[in-house]
N, C-alpha and C positions, 0 to 999 in steps of 0.2 A: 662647667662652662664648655661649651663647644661652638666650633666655625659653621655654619653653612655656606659650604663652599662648592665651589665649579671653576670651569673654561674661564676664562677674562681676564682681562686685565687689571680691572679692580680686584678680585678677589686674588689675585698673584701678588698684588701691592701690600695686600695685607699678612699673606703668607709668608712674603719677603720680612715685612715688620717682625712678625713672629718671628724666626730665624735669627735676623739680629735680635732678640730679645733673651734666644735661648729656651723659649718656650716652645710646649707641643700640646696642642690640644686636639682634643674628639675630632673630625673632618664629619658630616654630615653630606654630603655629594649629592645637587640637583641638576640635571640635564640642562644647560641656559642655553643651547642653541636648540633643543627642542623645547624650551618652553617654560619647560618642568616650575620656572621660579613666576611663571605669572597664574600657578595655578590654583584654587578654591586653599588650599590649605596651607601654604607658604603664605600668600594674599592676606590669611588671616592673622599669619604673625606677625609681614611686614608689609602694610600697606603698600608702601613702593614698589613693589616687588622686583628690585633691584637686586644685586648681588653684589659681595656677602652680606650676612647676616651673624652676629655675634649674640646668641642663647645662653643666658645665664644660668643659674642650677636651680633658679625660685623660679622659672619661664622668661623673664624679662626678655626683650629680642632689642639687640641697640644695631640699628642699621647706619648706612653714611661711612661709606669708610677712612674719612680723615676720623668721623667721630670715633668708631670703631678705635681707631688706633690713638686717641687722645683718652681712650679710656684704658688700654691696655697699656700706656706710658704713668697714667695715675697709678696705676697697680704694679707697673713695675720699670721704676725710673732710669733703672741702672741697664745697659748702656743707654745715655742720653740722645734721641733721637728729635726730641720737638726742642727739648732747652730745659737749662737746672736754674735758669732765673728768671722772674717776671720778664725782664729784656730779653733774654734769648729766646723765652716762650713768644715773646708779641715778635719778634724780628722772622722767625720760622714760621707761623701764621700769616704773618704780611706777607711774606713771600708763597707760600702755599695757596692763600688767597689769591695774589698774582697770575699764578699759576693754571691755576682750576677755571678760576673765570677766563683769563684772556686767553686761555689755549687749549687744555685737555677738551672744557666741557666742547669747545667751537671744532677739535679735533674727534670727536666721540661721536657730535652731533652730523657732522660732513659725513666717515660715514654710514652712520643710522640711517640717513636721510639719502644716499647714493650708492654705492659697495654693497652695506650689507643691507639694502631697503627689502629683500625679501624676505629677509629674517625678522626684522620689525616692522614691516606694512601691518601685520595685522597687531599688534600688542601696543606701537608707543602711537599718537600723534606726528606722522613724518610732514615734512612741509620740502621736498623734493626740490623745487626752486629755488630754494636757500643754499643746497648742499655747496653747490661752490664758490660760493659768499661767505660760509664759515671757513670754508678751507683755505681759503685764502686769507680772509681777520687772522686765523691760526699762524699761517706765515707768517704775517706782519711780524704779530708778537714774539715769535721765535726770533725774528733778525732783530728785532727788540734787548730780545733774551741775549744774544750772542753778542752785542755791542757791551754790556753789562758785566760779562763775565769774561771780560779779558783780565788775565794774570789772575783768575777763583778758579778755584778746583772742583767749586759744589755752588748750589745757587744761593745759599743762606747765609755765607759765610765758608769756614775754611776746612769743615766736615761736612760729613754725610747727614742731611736730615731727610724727614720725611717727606720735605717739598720734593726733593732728587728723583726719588722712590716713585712721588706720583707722576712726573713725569717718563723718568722712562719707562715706567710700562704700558705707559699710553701712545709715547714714542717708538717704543720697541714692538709694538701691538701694531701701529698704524703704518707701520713701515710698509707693510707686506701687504697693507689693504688700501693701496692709491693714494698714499699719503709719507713719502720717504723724507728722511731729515736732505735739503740743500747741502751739498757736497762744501757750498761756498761759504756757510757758516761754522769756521775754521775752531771757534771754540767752542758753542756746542757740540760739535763734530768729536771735539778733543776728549769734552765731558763724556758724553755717550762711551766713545772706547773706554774710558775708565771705572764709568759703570757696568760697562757690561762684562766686563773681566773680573767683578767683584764675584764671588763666592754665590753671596745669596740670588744673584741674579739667575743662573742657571739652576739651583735648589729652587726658588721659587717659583719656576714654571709647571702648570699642569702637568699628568704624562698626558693627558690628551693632544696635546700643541701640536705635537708631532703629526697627527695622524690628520687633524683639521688644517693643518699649514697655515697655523697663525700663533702668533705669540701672547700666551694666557695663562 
């Protein structure tokens, strides 16, 4: 089994996963600010050509990286990261699903669609007129978020799960690209400091980050 991994922040969120997991797998490294994953041959593993990519040792390629990481929690439960019970599993998903739709995707798409639109003009469908109309939906949901998590340490409950993970490295990602966390959301703000002083937070970034001046 190996990662196809690069730059971004998805693929950090997964590498984060693995870390807590205790796992180390093969790295397969494709250029994603050049390209490299929307090319003839990646295309053909994962249609999306999205990043990462998790290659199984029969070829399989399971892309999506909550799915990615709902399959490496079937494989290896212990530390529990999504949930050890039908409830904890659906309360981590509700929230994760939260998450994804009312914020990362609308903070990804902002910006696809504005910041980094000449890196994607030629690869996604960009719609340029939107860009800050999602970035703003995205605020809402944060101040949202932060009303929510007063006196919670984490957004699922009273541990680290997956949903945390997929935020901040979307937040930690966006920060630096016209899209900073509100100084005045006093408990995201709180959450954020407490992730980002976590161990895997720092392990899981590219060495490339540095050098691109973004967090991935």
């Amino acid at each position: 089994m190996k990662l196809i991994n690069s730059f971004g922040p998805n693929p950090r969120m997964v590498r984060w996963f693995l870390i807590e997991k205790g796992i180390e797998l093969e790295h397969v490294d494709l250029d994603l600010l050049g390209g490299e994953n929307r090319g003839s041959d990646y295309v053909a593993k994962n249609p999306g050509g999205q990043m990462p990519a998790l290659e199984l040792d029969d070829g399989t390629v399971i892309a999506e990286t909550s799915v990615i990481c709902e399959y490496i929690e079937e494989q290896n439960p212990s530390p529990v990261l999504i949930g050890s019970t039908p409830e904890e599993r659906a309360n981590t998903r509700m929230w994760l699903r939260r998450v994804e739709q009312g914020i990362t995707e609308h903070m990804y798409n902002g910006f696809r669609y504005s910041d980094g639109i000449e890196i994607f003009r030629d690869r996604l469908f960009c719609i340029p007129e939107a860009a800050d109309g999602l970035k703003a939906k995205a605020r809402d949901a944060l101040q949202w978020l932060n009303g929510l998590m007063s006196g919670s340490n984490f957004i699922a409950g009273d541990k680290m799960t997956i949903a945390d993970m997929v935020l901040f490295c979307c937040m930690d990602f966006a920060k630096d690209v016209g899209q900073p966390l509100d100084p005045e959301l006093s408990n995201l703000s709180a959450w954020y400091t407490r992730m980002a002083a976590l161990e895997g937070a720092s392990k899981s970034l590219h060495p490339g980050a540095a050098e691109v001046g973004m967090q991935g």
